[in-house]
Each structure stands twice: as structure tokens, then as C-alpha cells.
One Martini backbone bead per residue (centre of mass of N, CA, C, O) as a GRO file, in nm:
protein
   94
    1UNK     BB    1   0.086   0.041   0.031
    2UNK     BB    2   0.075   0.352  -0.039
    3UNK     BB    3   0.317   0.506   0.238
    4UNK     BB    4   0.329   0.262   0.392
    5UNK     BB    5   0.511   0.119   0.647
    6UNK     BB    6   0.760  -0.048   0.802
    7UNK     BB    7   0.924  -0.235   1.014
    8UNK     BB    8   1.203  -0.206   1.216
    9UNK     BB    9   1.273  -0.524   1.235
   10UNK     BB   10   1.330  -0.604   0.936
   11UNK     BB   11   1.660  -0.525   0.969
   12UNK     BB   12   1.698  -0.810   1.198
   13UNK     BB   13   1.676  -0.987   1.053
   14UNK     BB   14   1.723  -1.251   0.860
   15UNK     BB   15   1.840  -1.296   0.582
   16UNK     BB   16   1.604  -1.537   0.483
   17UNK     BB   17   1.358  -1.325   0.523
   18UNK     BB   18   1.056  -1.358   0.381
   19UNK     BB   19   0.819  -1.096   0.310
   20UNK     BB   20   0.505  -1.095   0.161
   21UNK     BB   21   0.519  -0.849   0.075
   22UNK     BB   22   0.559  -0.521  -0.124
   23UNK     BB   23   0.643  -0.325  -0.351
   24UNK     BB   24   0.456   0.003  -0.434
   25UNK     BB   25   0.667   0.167  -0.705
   26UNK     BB   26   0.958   0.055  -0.624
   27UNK     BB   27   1.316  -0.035  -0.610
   28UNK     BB   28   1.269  -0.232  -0.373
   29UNK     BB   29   1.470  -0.508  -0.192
   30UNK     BB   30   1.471  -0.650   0.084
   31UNK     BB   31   1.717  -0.712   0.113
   32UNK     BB   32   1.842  -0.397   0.150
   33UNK     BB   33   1.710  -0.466   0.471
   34UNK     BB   34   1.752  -0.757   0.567
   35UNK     BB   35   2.012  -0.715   0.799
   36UNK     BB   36   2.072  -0.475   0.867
   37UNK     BB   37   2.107  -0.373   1.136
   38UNK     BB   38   2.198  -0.137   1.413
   39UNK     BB   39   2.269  -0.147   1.733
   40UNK     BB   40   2.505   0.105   1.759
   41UNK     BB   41   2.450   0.194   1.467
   42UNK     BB   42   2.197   0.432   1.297
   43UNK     BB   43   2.275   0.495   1.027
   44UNK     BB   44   2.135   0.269   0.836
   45UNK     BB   45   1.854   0.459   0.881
   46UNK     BB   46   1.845   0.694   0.699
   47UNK     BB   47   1.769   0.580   0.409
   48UNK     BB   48   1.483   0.462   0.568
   49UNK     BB   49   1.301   0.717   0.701
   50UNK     BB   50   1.070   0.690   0.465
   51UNK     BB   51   0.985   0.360   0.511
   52UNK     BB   52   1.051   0.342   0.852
   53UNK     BB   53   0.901   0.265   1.116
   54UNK     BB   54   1.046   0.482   1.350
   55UNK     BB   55   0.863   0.513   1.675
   56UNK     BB   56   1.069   0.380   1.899
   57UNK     BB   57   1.235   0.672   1.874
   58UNK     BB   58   1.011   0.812   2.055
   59UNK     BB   59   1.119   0.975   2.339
   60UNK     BB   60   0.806   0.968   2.474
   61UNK     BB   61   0.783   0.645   2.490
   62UNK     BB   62   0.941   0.649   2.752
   63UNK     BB   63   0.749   0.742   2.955
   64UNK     BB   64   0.516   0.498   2.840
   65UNK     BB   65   0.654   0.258   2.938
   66UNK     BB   66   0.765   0.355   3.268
   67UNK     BB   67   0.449   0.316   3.302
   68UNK     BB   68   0.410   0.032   3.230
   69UNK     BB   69   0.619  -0.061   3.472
   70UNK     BB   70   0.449   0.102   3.734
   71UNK     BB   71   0.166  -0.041   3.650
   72UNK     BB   72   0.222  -0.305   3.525
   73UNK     BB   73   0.229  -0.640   3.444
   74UNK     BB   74   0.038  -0.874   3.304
   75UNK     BB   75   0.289  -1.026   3.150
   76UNK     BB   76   0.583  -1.182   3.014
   77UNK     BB   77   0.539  -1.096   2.741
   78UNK     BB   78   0.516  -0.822   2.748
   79UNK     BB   79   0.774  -0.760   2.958
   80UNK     BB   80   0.952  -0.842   2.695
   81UNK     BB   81   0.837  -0.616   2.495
   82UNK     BB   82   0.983  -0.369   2.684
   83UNK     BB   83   1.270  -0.464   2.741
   84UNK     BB   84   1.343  -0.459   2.407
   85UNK     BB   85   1.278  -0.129   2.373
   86UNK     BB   86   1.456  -0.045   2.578
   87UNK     BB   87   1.709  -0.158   2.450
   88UNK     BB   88   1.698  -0.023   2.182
   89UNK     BB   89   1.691   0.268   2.315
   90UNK     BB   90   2.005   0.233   2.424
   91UNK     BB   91   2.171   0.105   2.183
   92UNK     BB   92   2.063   0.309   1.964
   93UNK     BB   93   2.107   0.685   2.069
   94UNK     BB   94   1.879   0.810   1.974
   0.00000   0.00000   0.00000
């Protein structure tokens, strides 16, 4: 879908990814962005933020999260994903 963004997660995937989506009226293929990602270096995501939903980035999200920690987790399944988003946000230097 036209406009429609990325989840930043699949430039984390493995090489081997194949996501069934495709690039409507882009000349980009998956490889490009498969396995590109570094938490540690975000310079990679450069060329793809206008195609990558980059919202795990946007900083006052971090104040919604460890509210969401502060109010307790319903499950541990929750729980791994708080604890992952802020991983990402803090290994990212975003």
C-alpha cells in the first residue's frame, strides 16, 4: 500500500527473511533492508526513514513505557516486550 511504512524490526531479521508484503512502485527489494540493522550504529537507518516506521525512536515513548512498568505487566510476554523496546532505545543512542 502506497505510503504504508516498514516495522523497523524486519532490517533485524534474519538474512533468509522473506516478508510476503511487496514494494508498491519502489525499485527496492527486501534484501536491501533484511539484516541491515545495527543497535549500536543507527547510521543504517538513515537512507530508510521515510520508508521505516521509526516511532520505537520517538523519545517521549520512553516515558509511556516505564509507565507501563511503573503500573504493573499483565504478563511476561508484555514484560519481554517493554524490556526489548527499551533495549533497543538505550543500545540505539537515538
Amino acid at each position: 500500500m502506497q505510503g504504508q511504512r516498514i516495522h523497523y524490526s524486519v532490517a533485524f531479521k534474519e538474512h533468509n527473511y522473506k516478508p510476503e508484503a511487496t514494494f508498491a512502485e519502489r525499485a527496492i527489494k527486501w534484501e536491501s533492508i533484511v539484516h541491515t540493522g545495527n543497535r549500536k550504529d543507527m547510521s543504517w537507518a538513515e537512507r530508510w526513514t521515510d520508508l521505516l516506521e521509526m516511532g520505537v525512536f520517538d523519545l517521549p515513548l520512553v516515558a509511556q513505557i516505564v509507565g507501563e512498568l511503573r503500573d504493573g505487566i499483565s504478563s511476561d510476554s508484555d514484560l519481554i516486550h517493554i524490556m526489548d523496546r527499551l533495549s533497543f532505545i538505550a543500545f540505539s543512542g537515538w
